[in-house]
Every structure is written in structure tokens, then in C-alpha cells.
C-alpha positions as CSV (number, residue, x, y, z in Angstrom):
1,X,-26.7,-19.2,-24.2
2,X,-25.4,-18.1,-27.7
3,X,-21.3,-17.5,-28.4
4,X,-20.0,-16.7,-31.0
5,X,-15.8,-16.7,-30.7
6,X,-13.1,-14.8,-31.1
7,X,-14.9,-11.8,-33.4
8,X,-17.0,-11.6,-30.2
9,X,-15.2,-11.9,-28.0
10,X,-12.4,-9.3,-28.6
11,X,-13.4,-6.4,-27.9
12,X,-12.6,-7.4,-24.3
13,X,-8.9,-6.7,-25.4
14,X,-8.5,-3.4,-24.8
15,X,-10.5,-2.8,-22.1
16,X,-9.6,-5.7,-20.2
17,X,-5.8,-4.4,-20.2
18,X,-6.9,-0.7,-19.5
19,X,-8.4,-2.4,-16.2
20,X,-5.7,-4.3,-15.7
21,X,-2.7,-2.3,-16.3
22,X,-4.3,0.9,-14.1
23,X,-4.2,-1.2,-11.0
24,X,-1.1,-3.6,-11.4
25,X,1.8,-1.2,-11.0
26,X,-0.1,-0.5,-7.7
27,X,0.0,-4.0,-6.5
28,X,3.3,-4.4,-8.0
29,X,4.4,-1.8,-5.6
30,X,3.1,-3.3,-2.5
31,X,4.8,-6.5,-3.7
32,X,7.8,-4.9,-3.7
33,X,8.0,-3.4,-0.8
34,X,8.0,0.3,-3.2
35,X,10.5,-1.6,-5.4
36,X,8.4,-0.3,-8.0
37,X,6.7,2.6,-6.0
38,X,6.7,4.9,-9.7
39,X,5.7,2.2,-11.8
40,X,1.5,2.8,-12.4
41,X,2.5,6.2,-13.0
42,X,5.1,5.3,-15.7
43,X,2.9,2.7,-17.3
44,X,-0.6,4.9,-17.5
45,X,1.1,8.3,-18.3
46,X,3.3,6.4,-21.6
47,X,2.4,7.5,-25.1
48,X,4.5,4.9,-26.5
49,X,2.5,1.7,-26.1
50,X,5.5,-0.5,-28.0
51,X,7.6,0.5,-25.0
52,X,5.1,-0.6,-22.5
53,X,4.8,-4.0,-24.6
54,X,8.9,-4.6,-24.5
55,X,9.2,-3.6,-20.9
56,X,7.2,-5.3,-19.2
57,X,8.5,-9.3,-19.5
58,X,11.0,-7.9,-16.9
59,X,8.3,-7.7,-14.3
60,X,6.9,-11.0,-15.2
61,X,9.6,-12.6,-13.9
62,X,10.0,-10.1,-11.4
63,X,6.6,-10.9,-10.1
64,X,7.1,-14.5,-10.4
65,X,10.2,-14.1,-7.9
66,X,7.6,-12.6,-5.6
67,X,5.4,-15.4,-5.3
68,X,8.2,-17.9,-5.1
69,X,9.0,-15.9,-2.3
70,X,5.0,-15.3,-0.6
71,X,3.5,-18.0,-2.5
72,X,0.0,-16.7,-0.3
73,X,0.5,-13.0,-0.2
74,X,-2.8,-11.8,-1.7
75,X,-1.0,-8.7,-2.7
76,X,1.6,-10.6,-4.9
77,X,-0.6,-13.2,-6.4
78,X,-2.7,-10.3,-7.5
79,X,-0.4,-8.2,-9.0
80,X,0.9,-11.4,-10.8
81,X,-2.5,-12.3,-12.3
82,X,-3.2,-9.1,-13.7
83,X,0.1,-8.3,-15.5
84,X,0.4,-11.7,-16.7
85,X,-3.1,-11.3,-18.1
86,X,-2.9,-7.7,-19.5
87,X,0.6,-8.8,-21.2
88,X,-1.2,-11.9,-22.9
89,X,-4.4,-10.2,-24.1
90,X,-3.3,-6.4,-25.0
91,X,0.5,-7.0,-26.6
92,X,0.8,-10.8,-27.6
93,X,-0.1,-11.9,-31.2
94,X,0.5,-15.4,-31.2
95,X,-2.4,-17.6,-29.8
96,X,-0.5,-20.0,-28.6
97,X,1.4,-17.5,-26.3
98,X,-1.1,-15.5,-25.4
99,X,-2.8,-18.7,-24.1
100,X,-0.1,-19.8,-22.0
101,X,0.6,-16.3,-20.4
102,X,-3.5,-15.8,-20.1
103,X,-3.7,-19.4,-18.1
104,X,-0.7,-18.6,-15.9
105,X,-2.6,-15.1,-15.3
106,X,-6.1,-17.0,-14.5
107,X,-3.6,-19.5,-12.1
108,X,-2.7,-16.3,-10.1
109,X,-6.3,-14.9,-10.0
110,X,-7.6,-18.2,-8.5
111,X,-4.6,-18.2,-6.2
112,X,-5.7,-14.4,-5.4
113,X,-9.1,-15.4,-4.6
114,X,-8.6,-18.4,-2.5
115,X,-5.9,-16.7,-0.4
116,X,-8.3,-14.0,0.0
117,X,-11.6,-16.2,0.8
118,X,-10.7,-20.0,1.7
119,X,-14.4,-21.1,1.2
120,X,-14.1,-19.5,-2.2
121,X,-11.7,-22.2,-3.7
122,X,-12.2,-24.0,-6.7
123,X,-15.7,-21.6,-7.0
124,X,-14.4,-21.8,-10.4
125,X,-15.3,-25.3,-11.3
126,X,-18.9,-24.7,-10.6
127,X,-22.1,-24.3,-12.5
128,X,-23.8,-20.6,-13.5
129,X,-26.4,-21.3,-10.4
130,X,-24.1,-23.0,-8.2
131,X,-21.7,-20.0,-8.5
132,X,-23.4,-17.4,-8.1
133,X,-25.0,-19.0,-4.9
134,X,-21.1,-19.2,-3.7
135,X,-20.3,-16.1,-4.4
136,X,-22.3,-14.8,-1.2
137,X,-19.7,-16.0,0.4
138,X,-17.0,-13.2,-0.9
139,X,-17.8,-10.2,1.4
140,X,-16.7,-6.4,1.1
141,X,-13.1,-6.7,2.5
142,X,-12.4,-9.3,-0.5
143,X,-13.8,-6.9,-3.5
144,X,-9.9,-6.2,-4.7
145,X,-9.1,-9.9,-5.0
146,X,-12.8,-10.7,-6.6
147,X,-12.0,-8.2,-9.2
148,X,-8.6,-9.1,-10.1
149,X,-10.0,-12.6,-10.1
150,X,-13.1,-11.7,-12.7
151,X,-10.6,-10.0,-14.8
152,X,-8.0,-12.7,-15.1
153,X,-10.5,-15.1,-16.1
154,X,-12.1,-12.7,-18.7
155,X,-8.6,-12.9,-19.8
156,X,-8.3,-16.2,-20.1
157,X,-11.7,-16.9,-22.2
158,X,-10.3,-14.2,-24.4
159,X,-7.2,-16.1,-25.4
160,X,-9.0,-19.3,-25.2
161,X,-12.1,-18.0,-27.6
162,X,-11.5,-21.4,-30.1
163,X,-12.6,-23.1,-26.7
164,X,-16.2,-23.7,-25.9
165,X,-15.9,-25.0,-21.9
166,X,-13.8,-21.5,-21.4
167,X,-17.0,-19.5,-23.7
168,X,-19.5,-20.9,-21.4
169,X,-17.8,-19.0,-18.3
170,X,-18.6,-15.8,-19.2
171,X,-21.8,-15.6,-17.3
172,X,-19.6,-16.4,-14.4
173,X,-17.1,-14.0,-14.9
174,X,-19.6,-11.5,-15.3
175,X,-21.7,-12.6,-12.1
176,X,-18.1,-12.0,-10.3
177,X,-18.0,-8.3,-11.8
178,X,-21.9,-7.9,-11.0
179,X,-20.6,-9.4,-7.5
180,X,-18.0,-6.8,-6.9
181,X,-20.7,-3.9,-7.7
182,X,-23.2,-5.2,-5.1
183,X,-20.9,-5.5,-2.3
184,X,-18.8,-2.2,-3.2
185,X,-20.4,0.1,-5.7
186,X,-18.2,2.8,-5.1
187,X,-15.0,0.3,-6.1
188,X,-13.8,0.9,-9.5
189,X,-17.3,2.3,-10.7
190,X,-16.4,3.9,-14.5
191,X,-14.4,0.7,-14.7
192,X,-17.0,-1.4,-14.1
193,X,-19.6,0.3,-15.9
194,X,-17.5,0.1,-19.3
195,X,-16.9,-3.6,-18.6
196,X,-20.5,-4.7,-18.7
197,X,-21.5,-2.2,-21.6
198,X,-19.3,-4.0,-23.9
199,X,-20.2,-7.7,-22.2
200,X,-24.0,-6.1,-22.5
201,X,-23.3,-5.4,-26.5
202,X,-20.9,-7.8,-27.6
203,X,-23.4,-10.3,-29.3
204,X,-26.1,-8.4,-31.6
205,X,-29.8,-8.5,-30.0
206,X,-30.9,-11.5,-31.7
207,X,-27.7,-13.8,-30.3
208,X,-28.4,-12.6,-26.8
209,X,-26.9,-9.3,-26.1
210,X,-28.9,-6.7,-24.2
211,X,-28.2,-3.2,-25.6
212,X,-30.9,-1.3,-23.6
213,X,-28.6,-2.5,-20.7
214,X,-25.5,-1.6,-22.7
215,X,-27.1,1.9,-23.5
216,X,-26.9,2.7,-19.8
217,X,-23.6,1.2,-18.7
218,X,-22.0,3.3,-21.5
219,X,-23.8,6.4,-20.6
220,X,-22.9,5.8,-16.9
221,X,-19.3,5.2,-17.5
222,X,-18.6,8.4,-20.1
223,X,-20.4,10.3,-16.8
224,X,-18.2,8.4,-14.3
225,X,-15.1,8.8,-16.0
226,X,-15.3,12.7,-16.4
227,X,-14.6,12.4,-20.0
228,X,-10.9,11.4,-19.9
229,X,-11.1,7.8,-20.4
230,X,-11.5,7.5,-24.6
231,X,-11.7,4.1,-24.8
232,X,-15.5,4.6,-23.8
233,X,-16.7,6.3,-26.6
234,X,-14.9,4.3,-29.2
235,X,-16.6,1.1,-27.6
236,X,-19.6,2.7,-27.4
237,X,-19.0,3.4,-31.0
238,X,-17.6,-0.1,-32.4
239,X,-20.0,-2.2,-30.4
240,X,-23.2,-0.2,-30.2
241,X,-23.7,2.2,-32.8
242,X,-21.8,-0.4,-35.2
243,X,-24.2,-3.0,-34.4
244,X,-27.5,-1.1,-34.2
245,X,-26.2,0.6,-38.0
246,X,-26.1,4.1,-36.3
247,X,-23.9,5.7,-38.5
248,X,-24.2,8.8,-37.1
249,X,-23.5,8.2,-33.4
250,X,-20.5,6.4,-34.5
251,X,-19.5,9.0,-36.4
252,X,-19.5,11.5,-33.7
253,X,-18.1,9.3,-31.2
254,X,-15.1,8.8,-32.6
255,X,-14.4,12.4,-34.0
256,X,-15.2,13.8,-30.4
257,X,-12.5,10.8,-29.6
258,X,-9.7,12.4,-32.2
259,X,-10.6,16.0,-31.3
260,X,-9.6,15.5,-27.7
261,X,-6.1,15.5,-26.1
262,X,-5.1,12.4,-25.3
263,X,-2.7,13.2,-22.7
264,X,-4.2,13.2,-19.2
265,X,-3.0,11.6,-15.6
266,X,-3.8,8.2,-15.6
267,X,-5.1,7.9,-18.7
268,X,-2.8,9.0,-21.9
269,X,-1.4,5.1,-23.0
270,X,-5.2,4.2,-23.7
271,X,-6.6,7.7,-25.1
272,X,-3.3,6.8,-27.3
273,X,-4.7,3.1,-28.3
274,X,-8.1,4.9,-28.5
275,X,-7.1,7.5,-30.9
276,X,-5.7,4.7,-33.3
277,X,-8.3,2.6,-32.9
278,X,-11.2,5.5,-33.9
279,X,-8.9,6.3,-36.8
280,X,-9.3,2.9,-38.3
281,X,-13.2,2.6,-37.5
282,X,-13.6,5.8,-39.2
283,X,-11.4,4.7,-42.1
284,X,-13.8,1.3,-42.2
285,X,-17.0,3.2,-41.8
286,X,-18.2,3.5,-45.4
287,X,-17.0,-0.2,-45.8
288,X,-19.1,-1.4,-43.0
289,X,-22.5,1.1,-42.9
């Protein structure tokens, strides 16, 4: 299988800590015991993503108190991987950091996993076949921890993208998001859907990448998500109708993106790292097409 690195392989960035971020306050309150009850509310409804980036090293260490204290608690180790991952991917610059925070993240999302599913330890350390073969082994009641273990380790190979043995996961990681749709389709659907568009169209046709495939997760997840969730259409627009040379869809994805309000439950800090993002593809556009 062909990688290419770390032009590929970011346009996980975003998305990965839209996943991520939408489902850790949650955990976070569990953790807690509803120390922190408001918190996915605060965090998703923010227009100020520089205040999201400077607040939330306090609940790193917060979250590492917890698993001091529960060092099993699937809820804790969960909530650990996936801040810890979001943090290092979406709002640290410095490689070496953001490899550190991501490998502490990926850490927790094993932890997660194997507290979860005992047979599924050290999964991880298998081959593409081997792994998907013990993956059968994650049922239903496990799909939370499977996810936040995908994510975290899609994390990881982002921050480690210099690094071939981490690039030559990513079939795995998929195969654990591809995992979590067999045995619960209705779990995290539009999620999902985006998730494997942009792992479907992250590598042009000719290096491996499967755009009818992508075509339909990215259709699927603009219909899942009702239209609130931005961050669709300008992925659909960066890595499908940029690769393909469709300056036209591109073009109307990302104006539909800027005409829209950005503000909605649940969704207003990434239509707000949407918006800027479709202002600078569109500011490229002539450059590029």
C-alpha cells in the first residue's frame, strides 16, 4: 500500500478533533462524577477556538488525576485518550509535542480497549489480516471503547506521519472504524461517514485512494448530519473536488459553507474552523485549479 506523509495525511486534523472533542466532555463528565457535567456543551457551542486551545491543558491533568485514581475505569481512560489526542492533533504546532501528547493519547486508547475487551490486548501489534480476524472478538457493548480506540490511534499516525511503521497502520485503524459500523451502524453514523470519505480520498486514484467510495461516504454524511456540520462540505471540497480538478463543486462547496450560520448546538467551534478554512481554499483556488 502507497503513503505518502504528512501532506496526506492531514487532513485527518480537523476532523479527527471534531470527533474527538464532541464526545470527550461527555466522558469527562462521567469521570468526574458531573465535575464537569457542562463541559461538551461549553467546548462544541465556543466561537473562540484560541480559548478552547488555552483551556484545555487544565483537564489534561485533570484527567490524568482520574486515572491515577481508576487506572481501569473504561470511562476515564477514554475520556483521557481522546482529549489528549484532540489537544495534540487540532491546537499543537510543534511536532515534537504534538507527538508526545498524541502517544500518551494512543497509551489511553489501548488502555480503553483492553479494559473494555481483555482478549483485545495488544490487537495493536498485529498484522492487517491478523487484526481484522481479532477484531471479531470486540462485540456491540464495546463499540464506545473501539471508537475512542480507532480515533486515538488515527491520532497518533497523524503526529507520527515522518514515521513509516505508524503509516502502515492506517488500514488497521480504519478496519477498527469499519468494525464499529458493522457491529453498531446507528453509533456515531455522520461521524463515521465523514471519517472514511476523507480516509477514502486522501491519496489521489492512482496512489490508492478510492473516490467512488469517497463520493458516497461524503454524500451520506452531508445527509446524516442534517446540514449543520460544515466541516463536510469543505472536505468534500479540499480532498475531492480539489483532487479530481472540479473547480466548480469546490467552488460551490465552500460558498454554501460561508453563506451559512455557523452557530448551531453542537456544532458552532467547527462551522467556525470550517468557515476559515473555506476562506483560504477559496483564496488558493485560482493558485491551485
Amino acid at each position: 500500500m502507497n503513503f505518502v506523509t504528512l501532506k496526506t495525511i492531514k487532513p485527518i486534523l480537523a476532523l479527527l478533533g471534531s470527533l474527538i472533542l464532541a464526545g470527550c466532555a461527555t466522558a469527562i463528565a462521567t469521570a468526574g462524577s458531573g465535575l464537569a457535567g457542562n463541559l461538551n456543551t461549553a467546548i462544541l457551542n465556543q466561537d473562540d477556538p484560541a480559548l478552547v486551545r488555552d483551556g484545555a491543558p487544565a483537564y489534561l491533568l485533570m484527567l490524568d488525576s482520574f486515572v491515577e485514581g481508576a487506572p481501569e475505569n473504561v470511562a476515564v481512560l477514554s475520556a483521557a485518550a481522546e482529549l489528549y489526542s484532540a489537544y495534540g492533533v487540532v491546537f499543537v504546532d510543534d511536532p515534537v509535542r504534538a507527538k508526545k501528547l498524541t502517544r500518551r493519547g494512543m497509551s489511553y486508547g489501548q488502555r480503553t480497549l483492553c479494559s473494555a475487551e481483555k482478549n483485545a490486548c495488544e490487537i495493536w501489534t498485529l498484522n492487517y489480516d491478523e487484526y481484522v480476524e481479532r477484531l471479531r472478538v470486540v462485540n456491540e457493548k464495546e463499540v464506545e471503547a473501539l471508537f475512542t480506540f480507532g480515533l486515538s490511534w488515527i491520532a497518533y499516525i497523524q503526529a507520527h506521519s515522518d514515521e513509516w511503521s505508524a503509516l502502515a497502520k492506517l488500514p488497521q485503524a480504519k478496519a477498527t472504524l469499519l468494525r464499529v459500523q458493522t457491529l453498531s451502524p446507528s453509533y456515531k453514523q455522520a461521524d463515521i461517514e465523514h471519517f472514511l470519505a476523507v480516509l477514502d480520498t486522501i491519496r489521489p486514484p492512482a496512489l490508492g485512494g478510492d473516490f467512488d467510495s469517497g463520493l458516497a461516504h461524503f454524500e451520506r454524511a452531508m445527509s446524516l448530519s442534517g446540514g449543520y456540520n460544515l466541516s463536510i462540505m469543505v472536505d468534500f471540497a479540499k480532498y475531492y473536488a480539489r483532487t479530481l480538478y472540479d473547480r466548480e463543486l469546490h467552488d460551490q462547496l465552500l460558498n454554501e459553507v460561508l453563506a451559512e450560520n455557523p452557530v448551531h448546538p453542537g456544532y458552532t467551534l467547527f462551522n467556525t474552523l470550517a468557515q476559515q478554512e473555506a476562506k483560504d481554499l477559496l483564496a488558493s483556488a485560482d493558485d491551485y485549479f
